[in-house]
C-alpha positions in Angstrom: 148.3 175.5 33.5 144.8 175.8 35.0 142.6 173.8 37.2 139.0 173.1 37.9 137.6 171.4 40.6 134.1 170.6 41.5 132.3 171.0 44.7 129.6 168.6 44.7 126.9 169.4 46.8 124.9 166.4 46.0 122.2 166.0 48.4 120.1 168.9 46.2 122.0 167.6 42.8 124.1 170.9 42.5 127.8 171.5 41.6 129.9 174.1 42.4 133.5 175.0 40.6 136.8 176.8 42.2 139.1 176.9 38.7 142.2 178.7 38.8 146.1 178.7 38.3 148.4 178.5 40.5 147.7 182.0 42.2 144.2 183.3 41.7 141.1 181.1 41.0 137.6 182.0 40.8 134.7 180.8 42.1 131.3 179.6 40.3 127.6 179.8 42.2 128.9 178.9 45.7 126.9 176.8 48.2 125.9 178.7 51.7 128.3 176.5 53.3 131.4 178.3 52.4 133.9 177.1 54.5 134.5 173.9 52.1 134.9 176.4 49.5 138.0 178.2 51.3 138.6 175.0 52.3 139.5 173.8 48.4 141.0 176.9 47.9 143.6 176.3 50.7 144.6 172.8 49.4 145.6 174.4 46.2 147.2 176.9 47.8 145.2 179.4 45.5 143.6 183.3 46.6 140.0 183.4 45.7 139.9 187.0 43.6 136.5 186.4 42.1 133.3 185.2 42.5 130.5 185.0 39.8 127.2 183.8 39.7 125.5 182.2 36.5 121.8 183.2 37.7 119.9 184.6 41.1 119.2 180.7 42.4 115.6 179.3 43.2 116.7 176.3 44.5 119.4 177.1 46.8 120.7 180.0 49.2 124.2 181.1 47.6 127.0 181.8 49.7 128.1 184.3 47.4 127.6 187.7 49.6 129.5 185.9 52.4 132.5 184.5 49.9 133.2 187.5 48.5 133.3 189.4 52.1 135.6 186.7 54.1 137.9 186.7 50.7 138.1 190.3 49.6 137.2 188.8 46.4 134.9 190.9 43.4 131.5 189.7 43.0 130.2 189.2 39.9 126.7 189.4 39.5 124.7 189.1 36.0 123.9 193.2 35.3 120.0 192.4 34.7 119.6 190.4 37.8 117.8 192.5 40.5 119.3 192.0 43.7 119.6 194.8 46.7 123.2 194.1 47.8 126.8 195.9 46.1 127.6 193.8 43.2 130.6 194.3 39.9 127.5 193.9 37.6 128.3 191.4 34.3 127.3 192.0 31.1 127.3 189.8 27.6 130.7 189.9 26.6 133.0 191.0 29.5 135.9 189.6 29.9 137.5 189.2 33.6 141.7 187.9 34.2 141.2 185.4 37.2 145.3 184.9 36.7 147.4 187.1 34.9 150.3 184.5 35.1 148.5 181.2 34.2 146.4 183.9 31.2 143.0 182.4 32.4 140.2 185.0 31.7 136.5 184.4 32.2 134.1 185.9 29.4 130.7 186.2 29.9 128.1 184.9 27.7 124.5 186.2 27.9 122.1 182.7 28.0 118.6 183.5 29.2 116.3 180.6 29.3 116.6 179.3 33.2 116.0 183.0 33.7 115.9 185.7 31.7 119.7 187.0 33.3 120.8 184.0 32.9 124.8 184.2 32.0 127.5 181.7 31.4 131.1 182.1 31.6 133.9 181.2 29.5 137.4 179.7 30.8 139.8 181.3 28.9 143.8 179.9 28.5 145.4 182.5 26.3 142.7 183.1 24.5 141.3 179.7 24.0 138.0 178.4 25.5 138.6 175.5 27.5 135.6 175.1 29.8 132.3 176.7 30.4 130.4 177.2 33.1 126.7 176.7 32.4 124.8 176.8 35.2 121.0 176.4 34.6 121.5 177.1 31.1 123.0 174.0 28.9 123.1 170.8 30.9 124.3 167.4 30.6 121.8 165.9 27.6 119.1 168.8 28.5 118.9 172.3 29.8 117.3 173.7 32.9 113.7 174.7 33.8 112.0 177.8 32.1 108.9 177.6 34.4 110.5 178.9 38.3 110.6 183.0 37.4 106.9 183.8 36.6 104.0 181.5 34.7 104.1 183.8 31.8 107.2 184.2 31.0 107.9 180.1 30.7 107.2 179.7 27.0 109.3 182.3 26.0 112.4 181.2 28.2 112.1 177.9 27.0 112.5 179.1 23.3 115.1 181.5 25.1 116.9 178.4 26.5 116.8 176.2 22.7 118.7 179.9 21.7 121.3 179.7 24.4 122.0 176.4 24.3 122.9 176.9 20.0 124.6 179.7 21.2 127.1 178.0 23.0 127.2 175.5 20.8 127.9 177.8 18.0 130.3 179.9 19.3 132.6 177.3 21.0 135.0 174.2 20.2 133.8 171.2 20.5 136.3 170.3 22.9 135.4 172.4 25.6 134.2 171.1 28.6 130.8 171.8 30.1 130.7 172.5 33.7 126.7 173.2 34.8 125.4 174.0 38.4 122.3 171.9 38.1 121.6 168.6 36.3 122.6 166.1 38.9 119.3 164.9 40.3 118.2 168.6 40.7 114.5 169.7 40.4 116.2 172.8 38.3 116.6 170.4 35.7 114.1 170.1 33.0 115.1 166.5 32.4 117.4 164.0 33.2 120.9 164.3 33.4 123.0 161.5 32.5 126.5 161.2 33.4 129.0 163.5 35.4 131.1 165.1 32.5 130.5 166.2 29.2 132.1 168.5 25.9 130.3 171.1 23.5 131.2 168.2 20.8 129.0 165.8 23.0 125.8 168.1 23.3 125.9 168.4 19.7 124.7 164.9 19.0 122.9 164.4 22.4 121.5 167.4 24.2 117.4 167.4 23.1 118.4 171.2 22.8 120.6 170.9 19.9 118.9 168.3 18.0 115.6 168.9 17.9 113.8 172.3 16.1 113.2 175.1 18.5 109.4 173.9 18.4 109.3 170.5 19.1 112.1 171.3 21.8 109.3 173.5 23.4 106.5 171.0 23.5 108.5 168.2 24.6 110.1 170.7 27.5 107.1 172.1 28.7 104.9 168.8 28.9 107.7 167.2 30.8 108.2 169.4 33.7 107.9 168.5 37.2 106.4 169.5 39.9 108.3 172.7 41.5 109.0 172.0 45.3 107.4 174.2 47.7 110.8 175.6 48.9 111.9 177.5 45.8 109.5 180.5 46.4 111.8 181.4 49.4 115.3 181.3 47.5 114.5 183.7 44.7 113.7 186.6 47.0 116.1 185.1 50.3 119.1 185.1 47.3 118.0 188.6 45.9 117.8 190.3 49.3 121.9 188.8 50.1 121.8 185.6 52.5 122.9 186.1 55.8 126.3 184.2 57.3 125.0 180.5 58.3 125.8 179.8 61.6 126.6 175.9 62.0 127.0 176.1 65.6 124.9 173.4 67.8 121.6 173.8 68.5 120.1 174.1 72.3 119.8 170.3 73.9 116.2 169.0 74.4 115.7 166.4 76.6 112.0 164.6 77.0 110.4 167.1 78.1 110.7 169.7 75.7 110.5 167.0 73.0 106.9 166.7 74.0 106.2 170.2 74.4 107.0 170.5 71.2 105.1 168.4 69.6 102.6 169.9 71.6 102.9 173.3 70.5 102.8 171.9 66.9 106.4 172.3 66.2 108.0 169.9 63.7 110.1 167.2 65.7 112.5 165.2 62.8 113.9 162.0 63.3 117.1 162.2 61.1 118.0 157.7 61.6 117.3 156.0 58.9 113.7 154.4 57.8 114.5 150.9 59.5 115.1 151.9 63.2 112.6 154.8 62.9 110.2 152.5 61.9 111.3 150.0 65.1 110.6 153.0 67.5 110.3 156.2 67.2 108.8 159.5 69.5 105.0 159.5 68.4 104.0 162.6 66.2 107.9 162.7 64.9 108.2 162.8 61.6 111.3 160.6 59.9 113.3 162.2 57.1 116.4 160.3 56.8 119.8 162.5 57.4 121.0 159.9 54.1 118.4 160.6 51.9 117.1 164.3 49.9 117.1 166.0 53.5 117.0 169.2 52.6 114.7 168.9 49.9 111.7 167.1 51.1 112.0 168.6 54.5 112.6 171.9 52.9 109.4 170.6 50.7 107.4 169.7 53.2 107.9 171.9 56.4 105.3 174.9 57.0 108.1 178.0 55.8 109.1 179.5 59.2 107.6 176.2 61.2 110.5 175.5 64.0 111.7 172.2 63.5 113.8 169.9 66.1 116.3 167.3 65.1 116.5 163.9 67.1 119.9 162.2 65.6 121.7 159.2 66.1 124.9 161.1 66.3 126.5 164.4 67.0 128.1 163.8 63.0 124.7 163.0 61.7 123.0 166.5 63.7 126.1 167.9 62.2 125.4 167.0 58.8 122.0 168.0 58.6 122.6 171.5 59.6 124.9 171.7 56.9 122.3 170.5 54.7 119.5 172.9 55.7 121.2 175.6 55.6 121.2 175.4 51.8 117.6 175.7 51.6 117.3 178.4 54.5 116.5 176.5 57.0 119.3 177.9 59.2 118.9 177.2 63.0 116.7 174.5 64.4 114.6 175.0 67.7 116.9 172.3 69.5 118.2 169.1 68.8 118.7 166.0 71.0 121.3 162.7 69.9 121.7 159.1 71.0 118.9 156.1 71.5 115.2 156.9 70.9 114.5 156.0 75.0 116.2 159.0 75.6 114.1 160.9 73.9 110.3 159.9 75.5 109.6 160.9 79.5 109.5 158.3 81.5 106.4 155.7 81.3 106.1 156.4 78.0 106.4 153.7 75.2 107.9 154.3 71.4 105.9 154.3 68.6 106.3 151.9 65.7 104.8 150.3 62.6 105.2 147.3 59.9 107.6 147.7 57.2 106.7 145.3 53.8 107.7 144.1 50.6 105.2 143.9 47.4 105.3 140.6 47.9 103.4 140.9 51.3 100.9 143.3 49.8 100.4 141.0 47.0 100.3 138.0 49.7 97.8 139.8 51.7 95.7 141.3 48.7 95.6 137.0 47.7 94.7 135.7 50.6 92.0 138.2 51.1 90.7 137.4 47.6 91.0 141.5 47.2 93.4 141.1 43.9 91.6 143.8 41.1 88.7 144.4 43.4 89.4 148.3 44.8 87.4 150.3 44.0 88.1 153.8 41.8 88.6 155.1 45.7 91.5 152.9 46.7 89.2 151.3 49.1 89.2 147.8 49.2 85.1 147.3 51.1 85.6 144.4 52.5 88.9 144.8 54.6 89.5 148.3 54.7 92.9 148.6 52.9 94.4 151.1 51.4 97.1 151.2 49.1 98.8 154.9 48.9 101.1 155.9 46.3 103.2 158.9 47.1 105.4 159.2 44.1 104.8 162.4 42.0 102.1 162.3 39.0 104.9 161.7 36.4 106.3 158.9 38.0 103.4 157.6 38.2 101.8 158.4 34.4 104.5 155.2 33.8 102.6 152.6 35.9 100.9 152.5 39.3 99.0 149.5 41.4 95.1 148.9 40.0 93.0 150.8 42.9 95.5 152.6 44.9 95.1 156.4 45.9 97.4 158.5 44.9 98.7 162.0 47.0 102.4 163.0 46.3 104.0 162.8 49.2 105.1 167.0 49.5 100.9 167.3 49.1 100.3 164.4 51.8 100.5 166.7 54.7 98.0 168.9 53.9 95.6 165.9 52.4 95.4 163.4 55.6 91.8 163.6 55.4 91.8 162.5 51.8 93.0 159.1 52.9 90.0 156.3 52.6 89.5 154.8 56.0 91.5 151.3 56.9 95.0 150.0 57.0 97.3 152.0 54.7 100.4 150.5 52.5 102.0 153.1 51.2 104.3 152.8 48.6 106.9 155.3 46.4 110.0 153.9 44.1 111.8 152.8 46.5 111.0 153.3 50.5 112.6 157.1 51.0 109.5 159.1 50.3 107.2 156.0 52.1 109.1 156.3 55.1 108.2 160.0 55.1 105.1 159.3 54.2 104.2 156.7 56.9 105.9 158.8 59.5 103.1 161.0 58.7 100.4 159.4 58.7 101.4 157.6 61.9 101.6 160.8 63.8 98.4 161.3 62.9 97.0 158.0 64.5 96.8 155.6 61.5 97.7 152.5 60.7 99.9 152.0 58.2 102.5 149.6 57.1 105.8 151.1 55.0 106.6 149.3 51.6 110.2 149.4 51.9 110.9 148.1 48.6 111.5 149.1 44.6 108.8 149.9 42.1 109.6 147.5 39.9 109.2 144.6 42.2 105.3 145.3 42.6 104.0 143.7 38.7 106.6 141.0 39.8 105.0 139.9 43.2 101.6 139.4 41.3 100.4 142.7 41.8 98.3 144.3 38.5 100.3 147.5 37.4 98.7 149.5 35.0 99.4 153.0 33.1 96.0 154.3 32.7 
């Protein structure tokens, strides 16, 4: 008998998999965070003897060096990936036992496309395939991104990826289970994923790999990707090079003072609450990314690499929790940190910050009674009161409808583009109040006044608001 069990590691859309018997199991593309992989391997009371990697990760540190030294456990590494640390290197075909009791092998399967080392693996029970683990390579109902190695080489590993993925489907049962690393909100993903689990047999008649010709796969793929977040040109080269242990340990304690020197010193100061009570009061020039929402990804996103960064948390969990998050995305030890109430947090004298949080239906209500409905201008700018409506979803999002006259900077560019931002009251606005609380922590730190639309996309046409798509 053999097992498989998936570490979710949700907050950048990744999976990880410990699969075993009931002595040995191996492990697949390992978050930094290792300890809740040793942890899963104690409650099945297994020894971790392997540990493999599908590809050389651009969107998250691995904890794969680390695993393999605090197990004793080989560490498979695809052969052509080029990384400066002792590896067992893997090649197409290679077949590894995980447990010679339970007769699980894994087999290697080259699948360039996500890169061009790119390698899958093949669960083996006695000889039959049972599962596969995918990793960038065949997803749930698409595949991952060609485009995050090199510009020139994306055409070619997206016709690499239609390959792999008919591969796989060629070469196994329909009944074996497909186990990727990305596809679960991740921007490794060239599409969207839908669903948690999936078979060969299901890809067949779904994935846009395996039913469309290698050339209309390839113009579909490339004119749909995303934008790549800022981030990912640090985990190439950071995963390459072998990560460094994390060290989760608390940060230094700030109190008011230091808070404001800081800020003063230009340093990042992040309010981890969430959008409601930042919004109520906050620390002026802190920036709110909420310790519930894509942490590590938009603050990962956003941050100047190397800027130090101090967390103001609700909670010693919460602080907690973030620094678990960060250190994914090598952001491994904040400047300090400082928990409780907000008061706490400003020297004495000195008041909280705040601003207005909104529906669409105020926007409308105010755009109505100011007789402003339709009449911005190509700018944004409505002339007569000086609003601004700011959308700060990303250009694909909004290629499928956006607000007549508003100005649009995606919120990862918004930091850099403050002066871009028509003079007046701001409402800015994403799909659904994450990315404009971001957003309007922002621009508030930088001494405008703005109003958060905490609310969903789709209520904006509804409150009378005119949405159009070009």
């Amino acid at each position: 008998m053999f097992f498989v069990d998936t570490i979710e590691v949700a907050g950048l859309g990744n999976r990880s998999y410990l699969a075993g018997g009931e002595r040995d199991a191996v492990v697949i593309d390992p978050p930094r965070d290792v300890d809740r992989v040793i942890a899963a391997a104690a409650r099945r009371g297994v020894r971790i003897s392997h540990v493999v990697e599908t590809h050389v990760h651009n969107d998250y540190v691995t904890g794969g060096p680390e695993l393999a030294r605090l197990t004793g456990a080989a560490y498979l590494v695809p052969a052509g990936a080029r990384v400066s640390f002792e590896r067992t290197p893997v090649r197409d075909g290679d077949s590894t036992v995980v447990d010679a009791d339970a007769g699980l092998t894994l087999r290697a399967l080259a699948t360039p496309g996500h890169t061009p080392h790119h390698t899958s693996y093949v669960l083996e029970e006695g000889g039959a395939a049972v599962a596969v683990f995918t990793g960038g390579s065949l997803l749930i109902g698409t595949v991952g991104r060609p485009d995050l190695v090199e510009p020139r080489l994306t055409e070619g590993l997206a016709r690499a990826q239609h390959a792999s993925a008919h591969r796989l489907a060629d070469e196994l049962p329909d009944e074996t289970s497909v186990l990727p690393t990305h596809g679960f909100g991740s921007f490794c993903s060239a599409g969207r994923a839908e669903g948690g689990a999936t078979t060969i047999g299901k890809e067949k008649s779904a994935n846009e790999a395996l039913t469309r010709d290698v050339d209309t796969f390839v113009a579909d793929l490339l004119a749909g990707l995303d934008e790549v977040p800022a981030y990912y040109a640090h985990m190439g080269p950071a995963n390459a090079a072998g990560p460094a242990p994390v060290d989760l340990t608390p940060p230094a304690v700030a109190d008011a003072d230091e808070i404001a020197d800081r800020l003063a010193a230009g340093e990042w100061v992040v309010d981890l609450r969430n959008r409601v009570a930042f919004a109520e009061g906050h620390v002026a020039g802190s920036f709110n990314f909420e310790a519930e929402g894509q942490l590590a990804t938009y603050l990962a996103w956003l941050i100047p690499w190397g800027r130090p960064v101090t967390l103001l948390a609700e909670s010693a969990g919460q602080l907690a929790a973030a620094q678990r998050e960060l250190v994914r995305v090598g952001v491994d030890r904040p400047a300090a940190a400082a928990t409780g109430e907000p008061s706490a947090w400003v020297r004495e004298g000195e008041p909280l910050a705040a601003f207005r949080r909104a529906t669409f239906a105020d926007l409308a209500d105010i755009a109505g009674r100011a007789d402003l409905a339709g009449r911005a201008g190509r700018d944004g700018r409505h002339p007569r009161d000086g609003l601004v409506v700011l959308d700060v979803r990303r250009a694909s999002e909004r290629a499928g409808g956006f607000i007549e006259g508003s100005v649009h900077i995606p919120v990862h560019a918004l930091h850099g583009r403050l002066g871009d931002i028509p003079a007046g009251e701001v409402w800015v606005h994403c799909a659904g109040g994450m990315r404009a609380a971001i957003a309007a922590s922002l621009l508030d730190a930088a001494g405008r006044q703005v109003v958060a639309v905490d609310d969903a996309f789709t209520a904006a046409e509804k409150s009378g608001l005119t949405v159009r798509t070009a």
